[in-house]
Structures are given as C-alpha cells and as structure tokens.
GUMARLUM-961332 format. One line per 3 residues: number of its first residue (from 0); their letters; for each residue x, y, z of C-alpha. Coordinates in nm, 3 decimals, always signed. Example, Ala and Ser with C-alpha at 12.3 -4.5 7.8 and 13.67 -1.06 7.14 Angstrom:
BEGIN
0) as) +1.230,-0.450,+0.780  +1.367,-0.106,+0.714 $
// end
This chain:
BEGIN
0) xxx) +8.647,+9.852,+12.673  +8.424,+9.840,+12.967  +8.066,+9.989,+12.940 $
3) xxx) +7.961,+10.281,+13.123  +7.636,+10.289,+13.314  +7.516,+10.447,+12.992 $
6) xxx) +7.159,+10.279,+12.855  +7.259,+10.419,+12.450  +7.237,+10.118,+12.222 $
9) xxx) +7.293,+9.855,+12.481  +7.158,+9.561,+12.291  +7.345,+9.657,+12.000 $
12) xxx) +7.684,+9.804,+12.071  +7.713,+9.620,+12.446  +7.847,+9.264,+12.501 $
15) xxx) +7.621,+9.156,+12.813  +7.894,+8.994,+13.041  +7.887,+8.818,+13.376 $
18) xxx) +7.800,+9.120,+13.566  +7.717,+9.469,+13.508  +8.042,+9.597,+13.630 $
21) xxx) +8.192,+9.355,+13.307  +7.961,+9.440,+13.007  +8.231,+9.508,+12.718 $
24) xxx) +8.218,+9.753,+12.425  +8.191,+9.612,+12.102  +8.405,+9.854,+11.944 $
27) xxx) +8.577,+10.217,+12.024  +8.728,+10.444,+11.816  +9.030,+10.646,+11.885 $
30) xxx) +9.083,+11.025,+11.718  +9.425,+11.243,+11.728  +9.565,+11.425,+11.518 $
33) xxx) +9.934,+11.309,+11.294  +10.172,+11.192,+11.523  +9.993,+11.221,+11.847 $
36) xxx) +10.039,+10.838,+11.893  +9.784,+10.686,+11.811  +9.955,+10.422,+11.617 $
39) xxx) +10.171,+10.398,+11.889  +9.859,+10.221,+12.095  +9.847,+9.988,+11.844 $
42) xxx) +10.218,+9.928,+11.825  +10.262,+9.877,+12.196  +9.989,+9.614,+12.210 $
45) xxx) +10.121,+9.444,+11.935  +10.451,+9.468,+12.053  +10.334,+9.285,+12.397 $
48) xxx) +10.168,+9.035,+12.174  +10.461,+8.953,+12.004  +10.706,+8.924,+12.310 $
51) xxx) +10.407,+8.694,+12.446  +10.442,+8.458,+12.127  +10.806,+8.446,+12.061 $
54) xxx) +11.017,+8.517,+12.390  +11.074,+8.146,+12.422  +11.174,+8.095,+12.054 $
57) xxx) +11.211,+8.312,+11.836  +11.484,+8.510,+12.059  +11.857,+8.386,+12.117 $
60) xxx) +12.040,+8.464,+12.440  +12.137,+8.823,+12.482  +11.924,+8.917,+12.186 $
63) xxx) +11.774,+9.257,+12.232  +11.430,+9.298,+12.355  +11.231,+9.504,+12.119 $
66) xxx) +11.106,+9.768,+12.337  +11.143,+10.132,+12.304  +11.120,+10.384,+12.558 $
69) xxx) +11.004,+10.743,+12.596  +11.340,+10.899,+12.438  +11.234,+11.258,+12.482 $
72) xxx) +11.311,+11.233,+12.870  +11.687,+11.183,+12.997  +11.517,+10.974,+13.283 $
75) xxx) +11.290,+10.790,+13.113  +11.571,+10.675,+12.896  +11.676,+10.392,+13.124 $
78) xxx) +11.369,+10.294,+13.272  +11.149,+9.966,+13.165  +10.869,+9.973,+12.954 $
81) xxx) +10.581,+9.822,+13.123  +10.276,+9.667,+12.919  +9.995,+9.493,+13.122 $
84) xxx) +9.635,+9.362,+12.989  +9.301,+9.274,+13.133  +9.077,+9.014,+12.984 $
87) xxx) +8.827,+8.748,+12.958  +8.835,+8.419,+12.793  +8.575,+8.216,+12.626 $
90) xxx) +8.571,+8.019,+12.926  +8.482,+8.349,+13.101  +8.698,+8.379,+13.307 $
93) xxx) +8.935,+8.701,+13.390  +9.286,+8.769,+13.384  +9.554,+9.029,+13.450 $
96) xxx) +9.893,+9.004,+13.300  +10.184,+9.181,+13.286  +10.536,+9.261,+13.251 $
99) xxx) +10.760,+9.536,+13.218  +11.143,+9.512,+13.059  +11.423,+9.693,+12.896 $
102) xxx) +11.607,+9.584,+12.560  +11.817,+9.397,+12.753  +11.564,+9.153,+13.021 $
105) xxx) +11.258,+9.120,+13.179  +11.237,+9.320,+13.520  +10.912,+9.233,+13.637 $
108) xxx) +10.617,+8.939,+13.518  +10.268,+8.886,+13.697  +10.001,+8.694,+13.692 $
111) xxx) +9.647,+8.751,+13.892  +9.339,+8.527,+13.762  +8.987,+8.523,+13.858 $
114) xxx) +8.803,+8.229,+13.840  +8.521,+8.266,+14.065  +8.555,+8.663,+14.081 $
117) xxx) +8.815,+8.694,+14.372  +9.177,+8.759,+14.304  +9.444,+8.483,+14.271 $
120) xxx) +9.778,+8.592,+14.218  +9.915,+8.279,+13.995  +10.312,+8.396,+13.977 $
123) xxx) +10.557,+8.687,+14.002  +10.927,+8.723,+13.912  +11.102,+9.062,+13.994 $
126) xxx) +11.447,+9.130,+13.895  +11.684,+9.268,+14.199  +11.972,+9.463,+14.060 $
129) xxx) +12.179,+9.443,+14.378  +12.189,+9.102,+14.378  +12.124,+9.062,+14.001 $
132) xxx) +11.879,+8.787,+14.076  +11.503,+8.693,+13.997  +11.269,+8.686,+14.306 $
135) xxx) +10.998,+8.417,+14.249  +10.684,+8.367,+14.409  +10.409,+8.155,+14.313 $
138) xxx) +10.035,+8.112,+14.486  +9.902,+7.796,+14.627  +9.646,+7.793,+14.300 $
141) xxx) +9.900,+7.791,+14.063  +9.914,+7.408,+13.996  +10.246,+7.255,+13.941 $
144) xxx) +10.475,+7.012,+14.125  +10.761,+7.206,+14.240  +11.014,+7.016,+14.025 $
147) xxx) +10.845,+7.128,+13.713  +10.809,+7.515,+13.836  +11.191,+7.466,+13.914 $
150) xxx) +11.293,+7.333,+13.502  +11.021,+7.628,+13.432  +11.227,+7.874,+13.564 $
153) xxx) +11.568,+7.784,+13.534  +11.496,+7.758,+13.145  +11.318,+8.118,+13.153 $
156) xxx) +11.596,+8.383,+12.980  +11.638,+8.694,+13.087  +11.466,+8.827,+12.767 $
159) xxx) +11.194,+8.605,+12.743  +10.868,+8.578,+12.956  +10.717,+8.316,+13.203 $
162) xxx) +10.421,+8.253,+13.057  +10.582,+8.169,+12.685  +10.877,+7.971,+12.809 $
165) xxx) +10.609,+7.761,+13.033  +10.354,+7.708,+12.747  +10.692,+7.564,+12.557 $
168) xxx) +10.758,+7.323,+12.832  +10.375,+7.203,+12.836  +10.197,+7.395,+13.112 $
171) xxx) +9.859,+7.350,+13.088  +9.733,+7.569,+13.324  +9.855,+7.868,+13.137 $
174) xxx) +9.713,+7.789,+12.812  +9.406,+7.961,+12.797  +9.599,+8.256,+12.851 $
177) xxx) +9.876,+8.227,+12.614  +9.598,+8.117,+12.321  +9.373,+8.422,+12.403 $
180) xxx) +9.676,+8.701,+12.343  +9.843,+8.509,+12.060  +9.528,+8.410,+11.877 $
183) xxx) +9.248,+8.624,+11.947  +9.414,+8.927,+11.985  +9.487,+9.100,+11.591 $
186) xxx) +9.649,+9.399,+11.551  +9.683,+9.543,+11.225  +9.950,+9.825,+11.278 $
189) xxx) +10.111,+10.066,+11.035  +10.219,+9.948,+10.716  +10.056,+9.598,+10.821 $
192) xxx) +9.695,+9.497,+10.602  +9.460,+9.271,+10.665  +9.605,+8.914,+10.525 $
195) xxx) +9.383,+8.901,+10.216  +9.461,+8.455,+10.207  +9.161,+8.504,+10.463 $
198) xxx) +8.966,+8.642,+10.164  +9.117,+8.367,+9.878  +9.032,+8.058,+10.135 $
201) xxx) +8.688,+8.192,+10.234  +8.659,+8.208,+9.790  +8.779,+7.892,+9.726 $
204) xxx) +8.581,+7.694,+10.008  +8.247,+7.623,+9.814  +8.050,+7.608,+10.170 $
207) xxx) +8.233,+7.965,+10.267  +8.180,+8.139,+9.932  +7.827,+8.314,+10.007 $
210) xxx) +7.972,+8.453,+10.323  +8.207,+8.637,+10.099  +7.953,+8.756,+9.853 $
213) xxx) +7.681,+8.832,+10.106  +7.980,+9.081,+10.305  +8.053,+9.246,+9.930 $
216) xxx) +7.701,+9.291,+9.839  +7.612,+9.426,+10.152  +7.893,+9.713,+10.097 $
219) xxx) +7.667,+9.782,+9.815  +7.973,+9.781,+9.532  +7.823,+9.688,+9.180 $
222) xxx) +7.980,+9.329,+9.216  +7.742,+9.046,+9.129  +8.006,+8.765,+9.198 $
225) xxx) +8.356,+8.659,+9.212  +8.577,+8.421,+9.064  +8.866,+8.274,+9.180 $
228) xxx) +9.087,+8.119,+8.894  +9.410,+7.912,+8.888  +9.636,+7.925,+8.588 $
231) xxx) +10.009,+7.910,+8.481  +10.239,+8.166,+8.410  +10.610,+8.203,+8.334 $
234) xxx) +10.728,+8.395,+8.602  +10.727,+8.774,+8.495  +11.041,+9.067,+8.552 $
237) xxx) +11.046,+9.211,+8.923  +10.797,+9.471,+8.981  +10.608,+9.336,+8.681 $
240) xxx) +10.387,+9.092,+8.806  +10.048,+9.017,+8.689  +9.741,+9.101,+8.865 $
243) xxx) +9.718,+8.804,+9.096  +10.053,+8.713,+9.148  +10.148,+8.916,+9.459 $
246) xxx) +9.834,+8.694,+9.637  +9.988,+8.378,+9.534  +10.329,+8.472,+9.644 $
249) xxx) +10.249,+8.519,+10.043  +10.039,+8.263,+9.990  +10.351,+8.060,+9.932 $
252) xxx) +10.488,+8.254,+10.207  +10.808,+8.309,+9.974  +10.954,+8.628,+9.869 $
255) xxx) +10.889,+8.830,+9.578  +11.150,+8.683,+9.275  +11.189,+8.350,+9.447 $
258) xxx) +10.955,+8.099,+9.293  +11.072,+7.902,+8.984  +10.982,+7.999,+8.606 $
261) xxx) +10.618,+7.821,+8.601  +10.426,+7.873,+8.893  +10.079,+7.859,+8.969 $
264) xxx) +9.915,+8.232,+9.026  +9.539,+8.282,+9.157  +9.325,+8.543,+8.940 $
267) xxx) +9.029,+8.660,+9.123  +8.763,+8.791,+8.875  +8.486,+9.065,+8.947 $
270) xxx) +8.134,+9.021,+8.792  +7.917,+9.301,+8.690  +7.577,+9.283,+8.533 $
273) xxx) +7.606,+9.551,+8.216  +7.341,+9.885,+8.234  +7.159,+9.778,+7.892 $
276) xxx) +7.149,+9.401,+7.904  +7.142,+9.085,+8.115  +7.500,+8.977,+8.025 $
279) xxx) +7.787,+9.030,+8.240  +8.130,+9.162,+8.250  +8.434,+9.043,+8.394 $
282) xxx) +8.734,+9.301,+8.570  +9.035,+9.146,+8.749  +9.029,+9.253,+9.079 $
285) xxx) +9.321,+9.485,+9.045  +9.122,+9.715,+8.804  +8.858,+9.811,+9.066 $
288) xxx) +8.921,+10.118,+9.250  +9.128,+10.104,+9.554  +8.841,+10.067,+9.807 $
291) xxx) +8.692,+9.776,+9.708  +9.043,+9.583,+9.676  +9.073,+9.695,+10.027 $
294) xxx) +8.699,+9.582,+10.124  +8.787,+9.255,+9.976  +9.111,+9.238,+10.149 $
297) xxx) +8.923,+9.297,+10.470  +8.628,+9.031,+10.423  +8.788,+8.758,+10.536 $
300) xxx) +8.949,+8.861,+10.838  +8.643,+9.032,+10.963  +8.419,+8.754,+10.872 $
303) xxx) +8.689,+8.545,+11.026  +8.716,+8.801,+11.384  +8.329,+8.802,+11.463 $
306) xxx) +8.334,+8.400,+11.378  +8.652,+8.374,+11.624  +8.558,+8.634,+11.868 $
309) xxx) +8.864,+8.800,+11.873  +8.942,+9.158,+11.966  +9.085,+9.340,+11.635 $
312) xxx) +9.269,+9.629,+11.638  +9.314,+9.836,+11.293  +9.506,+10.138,+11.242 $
315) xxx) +9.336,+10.384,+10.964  +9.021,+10.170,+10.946  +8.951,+10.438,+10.688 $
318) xxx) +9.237,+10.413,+10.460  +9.089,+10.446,+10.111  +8.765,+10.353,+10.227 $
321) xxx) +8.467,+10.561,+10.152  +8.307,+10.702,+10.475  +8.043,+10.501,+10.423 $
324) xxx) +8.191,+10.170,+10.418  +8.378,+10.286,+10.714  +8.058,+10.218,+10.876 $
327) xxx) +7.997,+9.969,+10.697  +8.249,+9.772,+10.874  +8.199,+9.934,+11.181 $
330) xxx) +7.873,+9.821,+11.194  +7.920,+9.480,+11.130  +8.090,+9.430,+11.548 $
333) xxx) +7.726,+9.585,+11.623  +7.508,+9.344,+11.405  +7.371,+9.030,+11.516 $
336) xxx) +7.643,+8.880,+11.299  +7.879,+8.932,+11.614  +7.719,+8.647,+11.773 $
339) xxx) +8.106,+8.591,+11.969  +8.107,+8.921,+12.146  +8.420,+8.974,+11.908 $
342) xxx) +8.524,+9.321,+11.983  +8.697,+9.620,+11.723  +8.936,+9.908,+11.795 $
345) xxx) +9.029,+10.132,+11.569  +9.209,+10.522,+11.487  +9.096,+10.730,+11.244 $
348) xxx) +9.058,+11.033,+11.065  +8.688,+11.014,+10.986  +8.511,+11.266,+11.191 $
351) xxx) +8.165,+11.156,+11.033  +8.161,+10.865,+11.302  +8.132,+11.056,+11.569 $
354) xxx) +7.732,+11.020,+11.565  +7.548,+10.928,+11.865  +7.356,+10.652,+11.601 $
357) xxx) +7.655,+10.450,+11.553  +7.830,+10.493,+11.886  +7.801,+10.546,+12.215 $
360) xxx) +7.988,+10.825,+12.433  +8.212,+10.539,+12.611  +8.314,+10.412,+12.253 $
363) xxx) +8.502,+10.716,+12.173  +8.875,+10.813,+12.217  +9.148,+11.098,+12.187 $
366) xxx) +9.509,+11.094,+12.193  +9.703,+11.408,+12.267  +10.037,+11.482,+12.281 $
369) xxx) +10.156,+11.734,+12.559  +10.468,+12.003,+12.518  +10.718,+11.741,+12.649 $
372) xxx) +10.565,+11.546,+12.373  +10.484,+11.251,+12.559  +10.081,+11.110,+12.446 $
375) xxx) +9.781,+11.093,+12.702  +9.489,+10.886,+12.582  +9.122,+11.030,+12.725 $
378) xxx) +8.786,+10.912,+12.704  +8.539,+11.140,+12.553  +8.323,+11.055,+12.867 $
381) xxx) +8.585,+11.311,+13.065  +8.422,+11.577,+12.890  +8.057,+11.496,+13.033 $
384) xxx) +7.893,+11.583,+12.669  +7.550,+11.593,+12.636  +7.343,+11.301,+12.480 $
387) xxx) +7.252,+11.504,+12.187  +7.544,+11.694,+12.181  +7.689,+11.715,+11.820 $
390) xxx) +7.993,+11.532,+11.878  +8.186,+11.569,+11.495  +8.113,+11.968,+11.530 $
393) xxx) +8.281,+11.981,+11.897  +8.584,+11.768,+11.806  +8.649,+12.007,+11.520 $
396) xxx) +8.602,+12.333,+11.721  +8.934,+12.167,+11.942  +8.627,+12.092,+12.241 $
399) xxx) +8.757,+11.791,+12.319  +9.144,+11.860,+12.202  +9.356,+11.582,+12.007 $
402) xxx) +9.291,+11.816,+11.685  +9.649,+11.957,+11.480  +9.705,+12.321,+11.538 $
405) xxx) +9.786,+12.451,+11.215  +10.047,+12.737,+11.184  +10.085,+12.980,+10.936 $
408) xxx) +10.360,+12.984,+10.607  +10.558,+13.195,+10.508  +10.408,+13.457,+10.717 $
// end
C-alpha cells in the first residue's frame, strides 16, 4: 500500500504520511481469475489476525494451530507458514511483526519498531529443534523488568504468540500494536458479510441516523428514508422467519431456533415517494432487490472504517452490487469523507474499475496461479503501462495475465 513516485490523483487517492517514502494508498484492488487465490490473501491476513487475538485464550494446550500450508509440494508440506505485516499507528509510528508456525507451535516471533525512523528490534523467540527449546532475545528498548519478561514467557504456549499472551498479562508497551491488528484491521473473507448491527445502531442512534440516509441517498436508490421498528412476534418454524428476524437474532448473538416463543424482532422499513403523488410507500427491507440490502448492510461498517481509520479488506466488493455502486463505495476511501486515512482492499471481478479516473497504476493488483499451482501476486506497475493506456481492454486481452483460460467442450 505504499505510493509510487506517481503524481495521478495524489490529493485524492494518496494518504500524505511522514515522508515521501511513507505516503499510503487509500485503496487497491486485486484481479484474478476463479481460484487463483485471491481469497486466499484475504484468508491469510485474517488468519494472522485471528492467531494475534486469540493465541492466549481462545486456544487450549496442544490445540492445533490453524494454519495451512502449500499442500501441492511434498516439501512444503512440513514447513511453517510464515505471515509478517508492516504498519503505522495513529500515533504514527511504524512497526514490523511477524511470525511463522506449523499446526502444531510457533517457530519463529519478531518484533522491530520505529519510533523515531531507525530500527529497534523489540523481541525475538526462535524455536531450536535439536534442543527443542525457545531462544529469546529482547533489545534494550523493549521496557520491562526482567522478572515480568520471565512470567511473560514462561506463560507463552507453544501455539500461542508473544505479543497476545503479553497483552493478557498487562504489557503496556505492546498495546498499540495488539489494538491496531485486532481492531483496525477488518477482513471480510469468503462467506463472511459486513455485520449489518453496524447499520441497525447507526438507525437507531437519532444523532447517527442522517449519516445513514445521506450514504443511501448518495447511492442514488429511490429510498427517501428508513424506519427502524420494534415489535413482538411468536417465534416462527425454522427457516420461516419473518423479514427482520435474522437481524435481531445475531444481534442477540444466539443461534437461529434458540430464543424463547415471544421475542422482540427489529423491522427496518424503506420509504419511497410514489410517481403520481406526494404520498409515500413503505417496503420491508427484504423486498428490495439484493443490492440495496447489501448497500445497507455495508453502510455502517464503511461509515464506521473511514470514522475509525481502519484498513478494510473485502472479498467480492462487487457481489450483487451494480458496477456503479461498486464505485460508489470505492469512492467513498477517496472522498474527503476519509478524513482518518482509513484505507480499502478489495478482489473483484469488475473489470470496469480499471480506469485511470478512479485509480491509480500502483492501486491495482493480479493474482496468478503458476503450473505447480502455487499463486504469485504482481503489481500492475511491473508491466510499465502507459498513463493513458486502456487498462480494462489490456487485462482482458491476457496483457497483464491473472485472466481464466477457457478450454473447449466436448470438442
């Protein structure tokens, strides 16, 4: 997500950082065709995401690390997966962390921080298989007494990290760290929406309301307002429940079939203005089309990411979303509504974004798979295109690969 030297929409698509060598990209996009991993990028940063959050407890002893490795190798088989990340806080300052582990313990962990731009290695732990011990190390600006680095790692597992077994234990220092990847780092992966309670909160809050309404009549929808409304019903048959219901239910964060016979359900109503008067008409929210259930799904945790700052990550932005509200959202990292620097990644399918107006050359992405079947991910930038090259007619011509090559049947 660093910036090129590249001058293309650098007020608008450009996070000015400390120093030119640290501008960030507001967004980038990442093309490929069906199962050249793209999801898979997602996946792997939300899998380090995860281990960062719940190494220290949500895992037992001996519980199984959930990595996977490249399985179409015999070597790779056995070998770690390693995951590192590079970032900036809001207090500006950088950090690079990373670890690398099998299902079955962490082999390696490190720290390195810079807080007035030169290196500082914080900690390391390395795993020695001939002695089947952890090698320490720790730098004279990592700031503990070495009593409490000692509890620190003695209560470190084999499958959990450091950093999250620290934060449990009420390290300070490592805070800012812990809080950037397991709060302002979102990844919405496969099968995984956007948590729509964002959405129903924004609703109900009378002071948050407009933000919703100015985000759906900006997408240009036909909706004049919503409604959010509260009433009782018996519960109704699995698989049967009324629009409304399935909101209410991870609201409650229970499982479908588990609340008791009268419950509470939220009913979110649609407003339109009719065609031949001034009065208006009411639809639940379930009977508009697919797209706009998604858009609404999406308002609050966008409005919520460039509030935050946070660096989303969405797999099929695009998903039942016309192309145009595909940019929509897009768009909205770029706008001076991103007053946070909050930053968006996302795959898709839609080749109509690759125009020069919306992004820049940097912002763009492929993933290919190779013959072994093992995914590279490339910058368009490798390619050296032209500024006004026509960037959606090259991809599709296989220019810049990561396009499906499609045989023939039945021939």
């Amino acid at each position: 997500m660093v910036a090129s030297p590249d001058v293309a929409h650098l007020q608008r698509n450009v996070s000015p950082g400390q120093t030119k060598e640290l501008r960030l990209l507001r967004s980038a996009v990442i093309y490929g065709a069906n199962a050249a991993g793209k999801s898979n990028v997602l996946r792997a940063v939300e899998t380090f995401r995860q281990m960062v959050q719940n190494s220290a407890t949500g895992f037992q002893e001996g519980q199984a690390i959930p990595v996977t490795p490249f399985l179409f190798a015999q070597a790779s088989c056995a070998e770690p997966s390693e995951f590192e990340i590079i970032f900036t806080t809001d207090e500006g300052v950088r950090y690079h962390y990373g670890w690398a582990a099998s299902s079955g313990r962490v082999f390696k962990e490190w720290l390195v921080a810079y807080p007035h731009g030169r290196a500082q290695r914080w900690f390391e732990r390395e795993y020695d298989a001939e002695s089947k011990t952890q090698r320490w190390w720790f730098g004279p600006n990592f700031s503990a007494e070495r009593a409490e680095r000692k509890v620190w790692q003695e209560f470190t597992r084999d499958n959990a990290l450091f950093l999250s077994t620290a934060i449990q234990l009420n390290n300070v220092q490592l805070r800012p760290i812990f809080n950037w990847i397991t709060q302002k780092l979102i990844v919405l992966v496969p099968g995984v929406d956007m948590n729509p309670f964002l959405s129903l909160n924004l609703l109900r809050d009378a002071g948050e309301h407009e933000q919703i309404m100015r985000f759906m009549r900006a997408a240009d929808i036909g909706i004049d307002r919503l409604e959010l409304l509260e009433e009782d019903h018996p519960s109704p048959p699995a698989g049967k429940l009324p629009p409304g219901a399935v909101r209410v239910h991870l609201e409650l964060g229970l499982p479908l079939g588990s609340l008791p016979q009268a419950q509470k359900h939220l009913r979110i109503l649609a407003w339109h203005k009719r065609v031949d008067s001034s009065e208006e008409v009411a639809l639940d929210i379930g009977d508009e089309s697919d797209g706009t259930q998604k858009l609404f799904e999406f308002s609050g945790g966008w409005l919520r990411a460039l509030e935050w700052g946070a660096t989303l990550l969405v797999d099929e932005l695009d998903r039942s979303l016309h192309p145009h509200m595909t940019r929509f959202l897009v768009g909205l990292f770029h706008s001076r509504k991103n007053e946070k620097n909050a930053q968006l990644v996302f795959t898709t399918h839609d080749t109509t974004l690759l125009d020069t107006e919306l992004l820049r050359r940097d912002q763009i992405w492929f993933v290919e798979k190779d013959k072994q079947g093992s995914s590279s991910l490339y910058s368009l930038l490798e390619y050296s295109p032209r500024k006004d090259e026509a960037l959606e007619r090259g991809y599709l011509k296989g220019r810049y690969g990561a396009i499906p090559f499609i045989g023939s049947y039945g021939d």
